[in-house]
Backbone bond lengths (Angstrom), bond angles and torsions (degrees), N, CA, C in turn:
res aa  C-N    CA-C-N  psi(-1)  N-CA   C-N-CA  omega(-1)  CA-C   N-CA-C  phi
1 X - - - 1.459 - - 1.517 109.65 -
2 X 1.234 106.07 147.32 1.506 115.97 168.63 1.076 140.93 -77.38
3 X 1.651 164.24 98.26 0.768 128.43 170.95 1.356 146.92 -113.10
4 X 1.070 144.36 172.07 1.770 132.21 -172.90 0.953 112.38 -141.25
5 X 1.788 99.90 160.12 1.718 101.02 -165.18 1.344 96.02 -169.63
6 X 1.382 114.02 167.38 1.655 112.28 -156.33 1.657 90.99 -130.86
7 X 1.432 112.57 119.01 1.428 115.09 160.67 1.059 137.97 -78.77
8 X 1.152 148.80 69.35 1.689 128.77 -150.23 1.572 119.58 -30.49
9 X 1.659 106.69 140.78 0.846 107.25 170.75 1.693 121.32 66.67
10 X 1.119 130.83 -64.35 1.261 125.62 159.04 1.684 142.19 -54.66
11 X 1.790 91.60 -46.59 1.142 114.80 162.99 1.462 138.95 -121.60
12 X 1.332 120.31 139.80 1.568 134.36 -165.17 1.329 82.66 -77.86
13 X 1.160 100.54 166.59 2.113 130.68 161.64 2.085 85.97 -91.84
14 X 0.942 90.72 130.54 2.074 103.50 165.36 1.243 96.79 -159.92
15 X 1.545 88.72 153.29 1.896 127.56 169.59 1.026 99.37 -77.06
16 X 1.302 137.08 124.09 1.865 117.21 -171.79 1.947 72.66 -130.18
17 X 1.260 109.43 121.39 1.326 84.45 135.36 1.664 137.15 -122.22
18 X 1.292 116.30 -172.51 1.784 111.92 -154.89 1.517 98.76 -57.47
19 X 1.741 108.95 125.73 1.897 83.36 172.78 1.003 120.61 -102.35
20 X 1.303 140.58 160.70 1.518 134.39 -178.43 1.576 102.50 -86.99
21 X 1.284 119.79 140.41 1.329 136.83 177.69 1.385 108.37 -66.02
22 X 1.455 112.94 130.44 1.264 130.85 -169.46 2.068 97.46 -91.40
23 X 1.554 95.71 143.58 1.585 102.74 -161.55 1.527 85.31 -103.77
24 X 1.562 135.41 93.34 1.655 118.13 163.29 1.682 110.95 -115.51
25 X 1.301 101.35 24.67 1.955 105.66 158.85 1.347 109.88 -127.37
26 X 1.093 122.07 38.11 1.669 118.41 172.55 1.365 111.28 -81.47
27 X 1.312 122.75 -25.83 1.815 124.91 162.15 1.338 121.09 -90.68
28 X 1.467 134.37 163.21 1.218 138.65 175.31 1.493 111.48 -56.00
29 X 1.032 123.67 -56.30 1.498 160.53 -139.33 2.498 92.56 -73.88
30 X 1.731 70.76 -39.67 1.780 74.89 -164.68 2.045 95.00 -99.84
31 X 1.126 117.56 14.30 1.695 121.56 -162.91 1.687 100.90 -50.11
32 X 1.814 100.67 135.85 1.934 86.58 168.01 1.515 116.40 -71.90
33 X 1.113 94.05 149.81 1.382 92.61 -177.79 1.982 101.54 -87.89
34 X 1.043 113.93 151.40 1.598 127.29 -175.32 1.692 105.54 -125.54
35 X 1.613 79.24 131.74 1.906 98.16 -163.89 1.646 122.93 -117.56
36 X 2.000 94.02 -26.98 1.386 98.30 166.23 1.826 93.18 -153.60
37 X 1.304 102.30 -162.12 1.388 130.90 -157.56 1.160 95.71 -74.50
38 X 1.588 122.04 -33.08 1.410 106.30 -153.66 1.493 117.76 -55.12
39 X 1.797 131.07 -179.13 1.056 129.07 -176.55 1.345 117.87 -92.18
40 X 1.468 130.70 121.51 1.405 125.13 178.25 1.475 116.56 -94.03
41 X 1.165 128.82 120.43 0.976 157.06 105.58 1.942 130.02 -5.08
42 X 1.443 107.95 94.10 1.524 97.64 162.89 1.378 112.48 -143.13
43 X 1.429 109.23 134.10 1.889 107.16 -160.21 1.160 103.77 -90.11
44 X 1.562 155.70 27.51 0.967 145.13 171.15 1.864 103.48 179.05
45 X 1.083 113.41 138.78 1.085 130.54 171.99 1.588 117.66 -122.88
46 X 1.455 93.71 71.63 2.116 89.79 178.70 1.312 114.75 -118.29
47 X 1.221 108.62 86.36 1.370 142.89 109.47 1.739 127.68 148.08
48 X 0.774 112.37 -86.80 1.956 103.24 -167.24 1.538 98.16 -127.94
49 X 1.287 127.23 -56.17 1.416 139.05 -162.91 1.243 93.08 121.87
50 X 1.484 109.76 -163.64 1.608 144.82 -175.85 1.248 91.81 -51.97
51 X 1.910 121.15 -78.68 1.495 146.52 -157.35 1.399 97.99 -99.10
52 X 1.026 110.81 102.13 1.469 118.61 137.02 1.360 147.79 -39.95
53 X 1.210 135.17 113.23 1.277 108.35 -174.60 1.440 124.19 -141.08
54 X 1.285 94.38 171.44 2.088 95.75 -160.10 1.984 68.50 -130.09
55 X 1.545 83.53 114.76 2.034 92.56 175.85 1.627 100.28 -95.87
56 X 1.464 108.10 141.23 1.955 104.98 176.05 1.350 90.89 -95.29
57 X 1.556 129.14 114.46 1.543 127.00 148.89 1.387 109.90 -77.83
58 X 1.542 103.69 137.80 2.020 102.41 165.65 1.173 93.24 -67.45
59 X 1.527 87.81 147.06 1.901 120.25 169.15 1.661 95.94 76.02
60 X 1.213 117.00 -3.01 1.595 86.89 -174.00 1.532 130.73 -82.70
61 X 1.588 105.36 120.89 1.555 88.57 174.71 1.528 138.62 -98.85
62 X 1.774 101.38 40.32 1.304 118.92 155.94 1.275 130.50 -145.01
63 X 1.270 126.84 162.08 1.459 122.13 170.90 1.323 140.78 -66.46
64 X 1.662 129.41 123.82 0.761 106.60 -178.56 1.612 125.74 -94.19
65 X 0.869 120.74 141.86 1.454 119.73 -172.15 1.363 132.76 -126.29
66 X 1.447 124.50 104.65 1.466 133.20 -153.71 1.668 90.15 -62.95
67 X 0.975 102.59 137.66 1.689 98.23 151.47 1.564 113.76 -137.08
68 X 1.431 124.51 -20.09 1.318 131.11 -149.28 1.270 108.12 -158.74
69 X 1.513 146.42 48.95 1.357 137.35 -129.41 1.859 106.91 -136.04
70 X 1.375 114.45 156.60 1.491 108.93 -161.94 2.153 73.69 -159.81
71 X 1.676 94.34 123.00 1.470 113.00 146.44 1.838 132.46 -78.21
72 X 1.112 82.89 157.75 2.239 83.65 176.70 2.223 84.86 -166.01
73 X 1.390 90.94 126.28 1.467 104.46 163.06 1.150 120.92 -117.96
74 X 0.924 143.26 -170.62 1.814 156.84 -162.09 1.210 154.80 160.09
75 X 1.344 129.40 130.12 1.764 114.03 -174.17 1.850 103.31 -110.58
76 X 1.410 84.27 134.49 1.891 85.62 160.67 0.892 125.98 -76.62
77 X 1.226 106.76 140.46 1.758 126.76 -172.22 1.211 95.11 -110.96
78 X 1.546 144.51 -4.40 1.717 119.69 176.98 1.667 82.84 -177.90
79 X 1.370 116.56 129.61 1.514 154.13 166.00 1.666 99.17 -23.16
80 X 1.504 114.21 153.42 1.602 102.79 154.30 1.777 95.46 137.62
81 X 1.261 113.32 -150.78 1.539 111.57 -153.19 1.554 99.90 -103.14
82 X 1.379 130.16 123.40 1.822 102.88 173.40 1.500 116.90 -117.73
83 X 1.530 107.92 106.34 1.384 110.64 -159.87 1.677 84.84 -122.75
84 X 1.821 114.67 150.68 1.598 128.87 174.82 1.829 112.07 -142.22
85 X 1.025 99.33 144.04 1.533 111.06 179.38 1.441 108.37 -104.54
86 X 1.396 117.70 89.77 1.716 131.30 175.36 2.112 93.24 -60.90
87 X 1.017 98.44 127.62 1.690 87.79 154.63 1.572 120.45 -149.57
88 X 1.201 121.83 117.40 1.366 121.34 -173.99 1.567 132.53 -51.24
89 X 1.032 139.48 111.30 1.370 147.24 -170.88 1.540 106.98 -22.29
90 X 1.350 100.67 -62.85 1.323 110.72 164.83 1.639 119.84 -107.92
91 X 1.357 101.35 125.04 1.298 115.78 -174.21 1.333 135.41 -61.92
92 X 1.709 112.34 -1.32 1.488 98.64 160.60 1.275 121.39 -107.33
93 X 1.167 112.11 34.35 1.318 131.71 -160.20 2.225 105.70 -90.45
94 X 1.234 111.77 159.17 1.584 107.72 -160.28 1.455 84.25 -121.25
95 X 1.907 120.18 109.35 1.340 112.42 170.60 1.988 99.81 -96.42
96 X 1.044 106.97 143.37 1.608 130.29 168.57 1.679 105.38 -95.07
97 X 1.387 114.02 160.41 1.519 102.47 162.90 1.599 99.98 -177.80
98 X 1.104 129.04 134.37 1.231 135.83 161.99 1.604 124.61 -108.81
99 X 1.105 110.33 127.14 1.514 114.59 177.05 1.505 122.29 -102.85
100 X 1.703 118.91 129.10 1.284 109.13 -170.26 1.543 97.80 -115.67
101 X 1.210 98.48 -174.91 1.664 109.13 -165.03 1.968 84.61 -132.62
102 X 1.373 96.37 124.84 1.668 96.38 -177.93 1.590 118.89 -97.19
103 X 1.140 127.62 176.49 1.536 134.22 141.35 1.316 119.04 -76.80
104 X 1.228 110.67 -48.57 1.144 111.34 -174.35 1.683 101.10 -158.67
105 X 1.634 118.17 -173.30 1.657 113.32 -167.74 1.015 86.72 -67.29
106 X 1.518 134.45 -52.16 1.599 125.45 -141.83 1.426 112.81 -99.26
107 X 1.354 126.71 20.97 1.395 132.65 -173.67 1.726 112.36 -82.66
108 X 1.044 108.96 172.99 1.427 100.37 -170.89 1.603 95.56 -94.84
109 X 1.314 112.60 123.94 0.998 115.39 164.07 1.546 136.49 -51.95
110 X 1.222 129.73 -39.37 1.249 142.68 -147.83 1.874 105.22 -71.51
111 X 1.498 106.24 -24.71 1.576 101.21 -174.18 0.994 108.08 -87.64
112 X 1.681 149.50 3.08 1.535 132.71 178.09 1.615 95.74 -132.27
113 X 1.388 125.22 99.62 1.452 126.23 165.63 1.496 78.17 -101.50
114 X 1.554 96.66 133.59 1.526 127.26 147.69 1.450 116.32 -103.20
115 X 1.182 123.81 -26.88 1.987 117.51 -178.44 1.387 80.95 -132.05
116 X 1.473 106.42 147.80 1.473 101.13 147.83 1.583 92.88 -161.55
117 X 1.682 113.98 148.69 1.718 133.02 171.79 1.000 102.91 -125.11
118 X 1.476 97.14 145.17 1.948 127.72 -163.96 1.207 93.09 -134.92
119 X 1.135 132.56 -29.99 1.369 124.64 -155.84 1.589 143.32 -64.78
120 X 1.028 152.33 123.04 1.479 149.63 -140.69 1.482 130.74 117.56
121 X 1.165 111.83 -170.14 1.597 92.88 -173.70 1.710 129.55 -105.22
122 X 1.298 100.62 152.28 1.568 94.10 -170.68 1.223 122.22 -54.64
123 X 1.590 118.64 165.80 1.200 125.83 -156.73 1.758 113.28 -80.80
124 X 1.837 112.94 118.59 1.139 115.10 -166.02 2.057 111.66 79.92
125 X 0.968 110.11 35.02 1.491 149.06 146.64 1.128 123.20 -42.40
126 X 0.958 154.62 111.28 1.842 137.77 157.02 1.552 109.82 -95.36
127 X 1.579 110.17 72.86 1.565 101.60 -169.99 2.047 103.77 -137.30
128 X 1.752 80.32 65.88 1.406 84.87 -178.07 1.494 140.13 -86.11
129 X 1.682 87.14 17.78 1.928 105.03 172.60 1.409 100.26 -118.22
130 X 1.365 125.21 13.78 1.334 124.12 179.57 1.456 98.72 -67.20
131 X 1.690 128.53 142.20 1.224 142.77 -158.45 1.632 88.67 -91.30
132 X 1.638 129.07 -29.25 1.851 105.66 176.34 1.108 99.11 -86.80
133 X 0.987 148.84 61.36 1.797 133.45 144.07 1.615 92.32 -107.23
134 X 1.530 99.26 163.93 1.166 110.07 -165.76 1.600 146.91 83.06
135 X 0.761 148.99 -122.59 1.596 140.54 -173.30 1.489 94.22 -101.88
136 X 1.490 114.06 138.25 1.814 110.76 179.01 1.794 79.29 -149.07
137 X 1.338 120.78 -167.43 1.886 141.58 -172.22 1.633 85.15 138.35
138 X 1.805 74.50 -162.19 1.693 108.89 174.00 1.728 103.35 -103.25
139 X 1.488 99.25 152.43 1.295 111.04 169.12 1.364 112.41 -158.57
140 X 1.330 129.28 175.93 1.409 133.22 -152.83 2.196 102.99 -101.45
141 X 1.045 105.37 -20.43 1.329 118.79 163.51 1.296 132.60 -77.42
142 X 1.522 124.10 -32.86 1.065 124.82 166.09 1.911 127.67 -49.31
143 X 1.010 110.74 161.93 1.691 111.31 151.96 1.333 132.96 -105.31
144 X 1.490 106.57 -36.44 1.399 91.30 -173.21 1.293 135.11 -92.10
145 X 1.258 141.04 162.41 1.200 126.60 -172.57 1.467 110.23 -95.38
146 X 1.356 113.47 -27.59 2.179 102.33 -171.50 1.877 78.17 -127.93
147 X 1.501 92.26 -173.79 1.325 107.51 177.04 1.626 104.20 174.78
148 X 1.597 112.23 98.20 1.286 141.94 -161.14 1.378 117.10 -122.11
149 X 1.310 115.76 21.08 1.329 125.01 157.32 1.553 137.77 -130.22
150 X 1.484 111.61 124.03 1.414 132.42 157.38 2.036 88.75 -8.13
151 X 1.587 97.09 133.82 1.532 100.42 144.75 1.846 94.50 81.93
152 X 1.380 137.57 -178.78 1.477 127.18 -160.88 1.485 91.47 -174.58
153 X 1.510 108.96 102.66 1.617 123.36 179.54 1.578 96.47 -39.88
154 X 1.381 103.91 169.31 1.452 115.47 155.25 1.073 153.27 -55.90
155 X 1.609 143.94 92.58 1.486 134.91 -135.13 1.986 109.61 65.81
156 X 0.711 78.34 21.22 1.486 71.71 150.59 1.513 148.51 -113.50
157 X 1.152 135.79 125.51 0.864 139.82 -111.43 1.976 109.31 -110.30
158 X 1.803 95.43 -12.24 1.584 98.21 170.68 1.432 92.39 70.66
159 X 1.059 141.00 28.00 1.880 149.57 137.41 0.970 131.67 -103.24
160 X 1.432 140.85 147.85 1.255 130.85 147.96 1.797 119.82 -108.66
161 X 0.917 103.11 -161.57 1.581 108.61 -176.03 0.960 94.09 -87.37
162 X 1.643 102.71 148.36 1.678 131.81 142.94 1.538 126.09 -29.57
163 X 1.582 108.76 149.01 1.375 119.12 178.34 0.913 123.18 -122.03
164 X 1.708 119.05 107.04 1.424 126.11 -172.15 1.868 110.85 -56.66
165 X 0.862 138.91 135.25 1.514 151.16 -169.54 1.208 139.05 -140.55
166 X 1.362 124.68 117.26 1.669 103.01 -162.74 1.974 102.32 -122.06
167 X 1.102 120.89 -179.53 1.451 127.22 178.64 1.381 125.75 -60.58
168 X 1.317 103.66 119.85 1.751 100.60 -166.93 1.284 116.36 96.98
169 X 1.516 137.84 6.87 1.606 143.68 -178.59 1.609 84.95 -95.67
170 X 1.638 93.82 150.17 1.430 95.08 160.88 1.571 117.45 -134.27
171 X 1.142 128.31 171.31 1.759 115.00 -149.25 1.518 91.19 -144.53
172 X 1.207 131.23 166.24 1.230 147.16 141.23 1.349 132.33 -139.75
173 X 1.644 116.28 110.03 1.646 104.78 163.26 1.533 149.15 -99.94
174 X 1.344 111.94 123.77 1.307 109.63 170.21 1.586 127.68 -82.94
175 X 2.083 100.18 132.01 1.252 84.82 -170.29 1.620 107.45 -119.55
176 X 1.308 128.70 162.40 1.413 102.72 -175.74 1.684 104.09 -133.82
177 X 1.497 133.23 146.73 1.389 102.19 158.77 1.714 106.87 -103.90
178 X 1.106 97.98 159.61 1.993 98.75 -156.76 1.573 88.97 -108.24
179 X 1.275 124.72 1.76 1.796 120.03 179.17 1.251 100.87 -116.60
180 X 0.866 137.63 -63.29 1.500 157.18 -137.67 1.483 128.57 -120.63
181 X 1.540 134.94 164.60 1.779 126.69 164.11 1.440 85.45 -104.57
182 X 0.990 147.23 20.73 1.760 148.38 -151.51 2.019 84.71 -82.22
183 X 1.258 104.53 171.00 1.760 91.74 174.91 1.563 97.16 -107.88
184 X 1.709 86.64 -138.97 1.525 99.82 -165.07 1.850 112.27 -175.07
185 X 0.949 100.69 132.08 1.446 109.21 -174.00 1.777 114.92 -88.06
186 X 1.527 126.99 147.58 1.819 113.75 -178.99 1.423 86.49 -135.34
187 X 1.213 107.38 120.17 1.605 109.92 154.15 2.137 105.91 -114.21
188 X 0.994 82.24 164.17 1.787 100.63 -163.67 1.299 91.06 -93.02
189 X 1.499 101.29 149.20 1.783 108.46 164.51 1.607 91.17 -147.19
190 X 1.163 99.31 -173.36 1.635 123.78 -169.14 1.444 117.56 68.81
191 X 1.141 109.09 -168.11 1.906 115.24 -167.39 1.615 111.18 -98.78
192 X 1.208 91.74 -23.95 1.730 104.84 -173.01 1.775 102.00 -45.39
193 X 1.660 125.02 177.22 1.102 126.07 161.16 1.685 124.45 -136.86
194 X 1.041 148.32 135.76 1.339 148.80 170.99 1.682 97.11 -68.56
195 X 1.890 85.86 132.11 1.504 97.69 163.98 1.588 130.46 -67.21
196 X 1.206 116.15 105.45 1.390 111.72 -160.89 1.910 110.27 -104.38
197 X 1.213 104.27 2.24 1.573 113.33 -174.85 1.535 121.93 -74.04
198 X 1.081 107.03 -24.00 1.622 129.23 165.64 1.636 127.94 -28.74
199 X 0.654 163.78 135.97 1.421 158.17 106.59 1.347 122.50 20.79
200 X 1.178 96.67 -92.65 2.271 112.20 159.32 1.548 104.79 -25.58
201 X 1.780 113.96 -36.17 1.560 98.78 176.55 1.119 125.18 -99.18
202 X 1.563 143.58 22.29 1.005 141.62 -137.72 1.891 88.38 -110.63
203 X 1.335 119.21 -31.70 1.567 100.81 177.44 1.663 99.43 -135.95
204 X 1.479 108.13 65.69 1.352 120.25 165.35 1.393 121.95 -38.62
205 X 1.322 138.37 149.80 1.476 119.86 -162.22 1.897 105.06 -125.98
206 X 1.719 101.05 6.98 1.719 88.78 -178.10 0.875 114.89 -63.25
207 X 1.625 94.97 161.77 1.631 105.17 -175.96 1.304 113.00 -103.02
208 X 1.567 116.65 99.62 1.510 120.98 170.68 1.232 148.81 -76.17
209 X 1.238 108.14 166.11 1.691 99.16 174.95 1.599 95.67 -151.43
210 X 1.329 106.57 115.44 1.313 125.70 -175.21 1.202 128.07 -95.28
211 X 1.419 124.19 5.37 1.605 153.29 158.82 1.218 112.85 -143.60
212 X 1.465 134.53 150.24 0.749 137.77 -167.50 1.756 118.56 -161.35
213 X 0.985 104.74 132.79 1.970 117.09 178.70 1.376 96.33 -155.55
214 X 1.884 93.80 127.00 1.041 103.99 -169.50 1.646 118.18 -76.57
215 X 1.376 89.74 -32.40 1.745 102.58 165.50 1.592 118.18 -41.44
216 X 1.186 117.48 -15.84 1.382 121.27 -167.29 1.959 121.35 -173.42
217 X 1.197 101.79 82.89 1.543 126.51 -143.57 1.361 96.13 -126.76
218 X 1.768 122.19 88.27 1.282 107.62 179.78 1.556 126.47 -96.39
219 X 0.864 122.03 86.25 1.789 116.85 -170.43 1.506 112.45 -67.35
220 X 1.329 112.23 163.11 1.480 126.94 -141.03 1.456 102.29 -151.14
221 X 1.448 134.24 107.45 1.733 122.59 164.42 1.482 112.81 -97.59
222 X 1.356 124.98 107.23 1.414 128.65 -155.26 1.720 96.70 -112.17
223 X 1.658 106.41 133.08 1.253 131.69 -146.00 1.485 124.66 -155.49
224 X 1.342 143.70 86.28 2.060 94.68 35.30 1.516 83.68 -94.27
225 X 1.406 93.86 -174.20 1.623 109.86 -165.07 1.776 108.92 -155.05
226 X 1.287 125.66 82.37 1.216 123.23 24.67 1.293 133.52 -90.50
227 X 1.688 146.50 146.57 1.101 125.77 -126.26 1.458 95.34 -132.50
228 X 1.463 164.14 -130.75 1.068 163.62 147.57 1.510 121.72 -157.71
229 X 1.989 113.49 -45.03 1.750 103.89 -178.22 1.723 89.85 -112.94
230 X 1.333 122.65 -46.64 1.108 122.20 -167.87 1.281 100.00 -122.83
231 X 1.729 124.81 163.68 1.379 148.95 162.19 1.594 89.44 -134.95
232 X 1.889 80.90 131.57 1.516 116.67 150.68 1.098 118.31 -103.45
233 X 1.208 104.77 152.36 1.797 123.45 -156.41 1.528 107.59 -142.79
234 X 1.503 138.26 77.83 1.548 118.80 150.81 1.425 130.98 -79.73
235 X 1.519 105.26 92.69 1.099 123.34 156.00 1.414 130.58 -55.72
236 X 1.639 111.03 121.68 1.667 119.83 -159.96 1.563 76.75 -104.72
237 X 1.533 133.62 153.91 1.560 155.31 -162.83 1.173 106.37 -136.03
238 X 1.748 140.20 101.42 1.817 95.34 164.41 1.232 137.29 -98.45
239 X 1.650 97.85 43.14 1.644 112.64 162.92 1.877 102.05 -166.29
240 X 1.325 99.10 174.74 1.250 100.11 152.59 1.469 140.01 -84.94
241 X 1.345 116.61 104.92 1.273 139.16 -168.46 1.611 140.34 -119.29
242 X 1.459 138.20 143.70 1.142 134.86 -151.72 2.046 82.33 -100.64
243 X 1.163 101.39 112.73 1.759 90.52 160.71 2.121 120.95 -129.53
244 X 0.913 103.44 177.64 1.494 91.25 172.08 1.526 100.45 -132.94
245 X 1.293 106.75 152.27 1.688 112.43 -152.02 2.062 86.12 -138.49
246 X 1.627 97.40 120.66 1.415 116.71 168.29 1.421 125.22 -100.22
247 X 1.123 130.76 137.29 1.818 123.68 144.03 0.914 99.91 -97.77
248 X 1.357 109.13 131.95 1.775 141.54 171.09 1.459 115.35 -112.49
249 X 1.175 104.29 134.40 1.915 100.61 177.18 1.638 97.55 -90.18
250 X 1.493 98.27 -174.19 1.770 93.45 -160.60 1.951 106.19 -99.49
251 X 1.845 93.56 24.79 1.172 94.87 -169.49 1.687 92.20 -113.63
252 X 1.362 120.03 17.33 1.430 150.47 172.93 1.766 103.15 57.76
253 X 1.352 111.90 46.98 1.826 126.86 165.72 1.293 88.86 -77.14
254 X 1.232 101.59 159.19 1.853 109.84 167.34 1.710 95.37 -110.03
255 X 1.103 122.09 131.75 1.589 128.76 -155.37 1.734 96.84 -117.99
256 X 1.682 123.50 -44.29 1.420 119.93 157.06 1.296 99.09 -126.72
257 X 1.340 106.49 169.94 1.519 130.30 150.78 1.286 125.12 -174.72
258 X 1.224 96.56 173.50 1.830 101.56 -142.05 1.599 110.37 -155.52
259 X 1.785 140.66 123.11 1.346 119.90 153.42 1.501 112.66 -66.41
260 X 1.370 107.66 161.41 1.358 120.49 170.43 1.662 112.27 -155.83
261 X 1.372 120.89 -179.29 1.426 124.06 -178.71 1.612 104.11 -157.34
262 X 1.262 89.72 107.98 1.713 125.82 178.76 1.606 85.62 -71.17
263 X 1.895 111.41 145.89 0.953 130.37 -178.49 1.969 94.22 -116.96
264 X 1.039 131.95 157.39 1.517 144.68 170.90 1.612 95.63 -51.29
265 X 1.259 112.43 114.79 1.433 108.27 174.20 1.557 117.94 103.77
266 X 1.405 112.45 -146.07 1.534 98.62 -175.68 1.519 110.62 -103.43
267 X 1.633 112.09 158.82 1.318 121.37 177.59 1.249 106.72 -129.64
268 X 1.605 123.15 141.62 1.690 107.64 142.14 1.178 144.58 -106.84
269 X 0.914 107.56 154.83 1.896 101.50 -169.04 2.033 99.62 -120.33
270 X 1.664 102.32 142.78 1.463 89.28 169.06 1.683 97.08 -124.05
271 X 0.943 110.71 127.49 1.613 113.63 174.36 1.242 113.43 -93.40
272 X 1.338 110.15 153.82 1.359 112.94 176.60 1.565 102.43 -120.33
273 X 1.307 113.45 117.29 1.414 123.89 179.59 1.326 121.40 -131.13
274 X 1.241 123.95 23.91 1.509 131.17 147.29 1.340 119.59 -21.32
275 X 1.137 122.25 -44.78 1.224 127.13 -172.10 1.554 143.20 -92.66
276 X 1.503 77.87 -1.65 1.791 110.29 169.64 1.277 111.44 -67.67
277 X 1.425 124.29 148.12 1.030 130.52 154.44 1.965 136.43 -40.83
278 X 1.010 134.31 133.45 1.620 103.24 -176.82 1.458 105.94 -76.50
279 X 1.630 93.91 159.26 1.676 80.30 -179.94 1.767 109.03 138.33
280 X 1.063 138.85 169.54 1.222 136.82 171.75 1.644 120.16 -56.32
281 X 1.565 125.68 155.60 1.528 112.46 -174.57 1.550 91.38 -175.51
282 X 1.177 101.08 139.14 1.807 107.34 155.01 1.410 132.58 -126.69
283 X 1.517 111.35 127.98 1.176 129.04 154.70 1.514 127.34 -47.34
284 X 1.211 118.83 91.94 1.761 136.86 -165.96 1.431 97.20 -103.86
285 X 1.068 100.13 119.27 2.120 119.08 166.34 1.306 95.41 -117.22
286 X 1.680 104.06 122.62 1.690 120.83 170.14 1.095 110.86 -124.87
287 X 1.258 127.66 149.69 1.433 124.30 165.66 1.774 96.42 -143.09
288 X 1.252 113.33 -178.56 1.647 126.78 174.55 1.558 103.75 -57.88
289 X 1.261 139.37 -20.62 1.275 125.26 177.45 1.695 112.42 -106.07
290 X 0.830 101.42 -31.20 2.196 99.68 -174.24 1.590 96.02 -164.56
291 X 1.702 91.61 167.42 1.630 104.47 -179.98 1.936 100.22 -139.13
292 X 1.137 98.03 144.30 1.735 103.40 172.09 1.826 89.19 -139.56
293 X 1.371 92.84 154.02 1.362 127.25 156.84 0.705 147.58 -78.39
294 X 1.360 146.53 -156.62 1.539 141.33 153.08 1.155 110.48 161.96
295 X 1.345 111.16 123.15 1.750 114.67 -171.81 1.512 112.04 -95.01
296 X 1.445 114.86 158.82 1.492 129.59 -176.92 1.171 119.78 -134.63
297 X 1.074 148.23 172.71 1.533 137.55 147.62 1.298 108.45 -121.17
298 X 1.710 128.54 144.01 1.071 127.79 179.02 1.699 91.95 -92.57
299 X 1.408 126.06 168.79 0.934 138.35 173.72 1.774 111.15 -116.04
């Protein structure tokens, strides 16, 4: 259920209804570009893009097959290990992912896979204790480097190894879900760093969360984005709760703020932010137990 509520002054009364997440990295061509660590966030993945594609991995003895797919590219900004934890919104869900090694941002990805996972069960499957569903990336524990087979040996762990990386390489990943349009969350691991000095990064648009308890994890699809008189906000709650909700500029001023009371489930909020500066900003929900973020850009 929905609910609404009118803030003075900050906030309008609106009909919001739920929106479905718009897919504009499902091709190479359109990939987000990634600027820092933070965790991305995308609530739906429906469908392929423009181009479709059937990728040829060496050695592989299966197909890969886009069905549900979202790009992210990148340059290093500082040497070190580059390992990520893909995890599916919903957990019985089969993430795929190939990692390329670039020339440059705009190169075609498809001729240098350095990692790539196949693993899990075929499409229309009933293999919902199979050990690859669920969260797979790179990590520093693993061994293997590819993984191109239907089905998930024993003890395995749905990872591969880390990618040594130095300054000035550029990378791209493709991610796919092979069951579902359900999304999928990326948080970063290893020491390595994304070049963030750039231009292209100056009003990055992930959607963060900069504290975190899992007990109480409120996610937010903020709309449109970048926004100019008003931002919409459906805020998901997982209870009913008293919180206070900030815009912060990225020079960490608090620019509004406001109490409010999140109901169990979803809320909408319409802000009025005309009066912001243009430029990068985050939307901060706190309450007595945890705080998440969420960045915007005013226009």
């Amino acid at each position: 259920m929905i609910y609404f509520f009118k803030i003075t002054l900050l906030l309008s009364f609106a009909l919001l209804a739920n929106p479905v997440s718009s897919q504009n990295n499902a091709d190479f061509k359109d990939s987000k570009l990634v600027c820092n660590k933070a965790r991305i966030t995308i609530e739906q993945l429906p469908g392929n893009g423009l181009l479709k594609e059937n990728f040829i991995i060496p050695d592989s003895k299966s197909e890969f097959v886009e069905t549900n797919s979202s790009w992210f590219k990148w340059e290093i900004g500082a040497p070190g290990r580059l390992a990520f934890k893909v995890t599916p919104l919903s957990s019985g869900d089969d993430i795929d992912f190939i990692l390329f090694k670039l020339d440059g941002l705009e190169d075609n990805a498809k001729s240098k896979p350095v990692r790539w996972m196949m693993a899990g069960p075929n499409l229309g499957e009933n293999n919902g204790s199979n050990s690859c569903l669920g969260a797979t990336g790179l990590n520093d524990i693993a061994t293997p480097l590819v993984n191109t087979e239907r089905g998930c040996p024993i003890n395995e762990l749905n990872f591969l190894k880390s990618v040594d990386v130095n300054i000035g390489e550029y990378y791209a990943l493709f991610i796919n879900n092979y069951k579902s349009n359900n999304g999928i969350s990326i948080e970063w691991e290893g020491n390595f760093e994304f070049q963030s000095s750039k231009d292209d990064c100056k009003d990055n648009l992930q959607i963060t969360s900069v504290q975190r308890n899992d007990a109480g994890l409120v996610k937010a699809d903020l709309f449109p984005n970048p926004c100019s008189e008003y931002l919409n906000a459906t805020v998901i709650a997982p209870e009913d709760i008293d919180v206070i909700i900030q815009v912060v500029g990225l020079d960490g001023k608090i620019e509004l703020e406001f109490s409010s009371y999140l109901y169990e489930g979803e809320n909408a909020l319409n802000i009025l932010v005309s009066s912001l500066s243009k430029g990068g900003h985050f939307l901060k929900v706190q309450s007595k137990k945890w705080i998440d973020t969420f960045r915007f850009v005013k226009l």
